[in-house]
C-alpha positions as CSV (number, residue, x, y, z in Angstrom):
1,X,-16.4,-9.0,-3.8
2,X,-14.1,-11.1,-6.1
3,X,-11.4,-9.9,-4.6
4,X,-12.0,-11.1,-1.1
5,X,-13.4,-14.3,-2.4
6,X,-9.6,-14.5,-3.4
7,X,-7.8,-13.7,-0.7
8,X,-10.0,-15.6,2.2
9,X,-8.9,-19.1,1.3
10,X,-5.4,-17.6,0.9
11,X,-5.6,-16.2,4.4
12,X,-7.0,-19.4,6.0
13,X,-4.2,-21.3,4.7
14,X,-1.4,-18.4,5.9
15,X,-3.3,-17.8,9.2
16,X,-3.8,-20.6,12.3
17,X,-7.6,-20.0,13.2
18,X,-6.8,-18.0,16.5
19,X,-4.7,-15.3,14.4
20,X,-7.4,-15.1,11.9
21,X,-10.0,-14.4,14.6
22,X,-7.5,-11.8,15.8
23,X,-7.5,-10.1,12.7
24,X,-11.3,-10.2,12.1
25,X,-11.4,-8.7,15.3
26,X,-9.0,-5.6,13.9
27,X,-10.7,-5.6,10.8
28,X,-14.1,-4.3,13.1
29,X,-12.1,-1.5,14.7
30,X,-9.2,-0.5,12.4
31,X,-10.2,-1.9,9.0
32,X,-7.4,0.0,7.2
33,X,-5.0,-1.2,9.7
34,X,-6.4,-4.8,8.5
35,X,-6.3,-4.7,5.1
36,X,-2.9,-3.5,5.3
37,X,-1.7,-6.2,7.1
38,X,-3.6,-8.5,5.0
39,X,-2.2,-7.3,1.4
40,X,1.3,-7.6,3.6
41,X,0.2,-11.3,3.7
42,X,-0.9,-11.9,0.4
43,X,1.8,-10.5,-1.2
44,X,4.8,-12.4,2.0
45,X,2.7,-15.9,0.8
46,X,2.6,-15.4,-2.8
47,X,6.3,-15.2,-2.7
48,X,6.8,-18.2,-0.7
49,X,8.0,-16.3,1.9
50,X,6.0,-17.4,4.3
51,X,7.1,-20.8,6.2
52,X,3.9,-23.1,7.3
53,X,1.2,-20.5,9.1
54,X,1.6,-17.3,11.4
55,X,0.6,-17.8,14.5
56,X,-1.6,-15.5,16.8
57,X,2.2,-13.9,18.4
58,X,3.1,-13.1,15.3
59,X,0.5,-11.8,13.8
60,X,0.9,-9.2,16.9
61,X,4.2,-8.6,16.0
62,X,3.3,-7.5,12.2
63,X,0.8,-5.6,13.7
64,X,3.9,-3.8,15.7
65,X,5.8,-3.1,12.7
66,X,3.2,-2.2,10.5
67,X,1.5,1.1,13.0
68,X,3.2,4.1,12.9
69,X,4.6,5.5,16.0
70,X,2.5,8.0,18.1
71,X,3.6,11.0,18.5
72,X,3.8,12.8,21.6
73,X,3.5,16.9,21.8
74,X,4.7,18.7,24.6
75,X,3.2,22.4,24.9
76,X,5.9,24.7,26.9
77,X,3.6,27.8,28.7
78,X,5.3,30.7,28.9
């Protein structure tokens, strides 16, 4: 629990509120997917790297680059 008393007041002040509601809503169906992009976070603000907060957009667009690609088979009958 320490940890996440940590890193919640980090998020809120990395996050507008609609992009943190986004990713509460992640966390409920992909948690991994969510703690990913939250260490991602954590670790872009603790550098300074991030410039005043992420926004709901691009949040989505970390999202993008952080899921791996499906992959599609294609079974050939014979």
């Amino acid at each position: 629990q320490e940890p996440a008393a940590q890193k919640d007041p980090l998020l809120q002040q990395v996050l507008t509120s609609e992009a943190r509601l986004s990713l509460n809503n992640i966390k409920m169906d992909k948690p991994e997917l969510s703690d990913m992009v939250e260490q991602y976070l954590i670790g872009m603000a603790t550098q300074g790297k991030i410039p005043g907060q992420i926004n709901d957009e691009q949040l989505k667009q970390i999202l993008l680059s952080t899921q791996q690609p499906k992959r599609d088979f294609k079974i050939n009958r014979i």
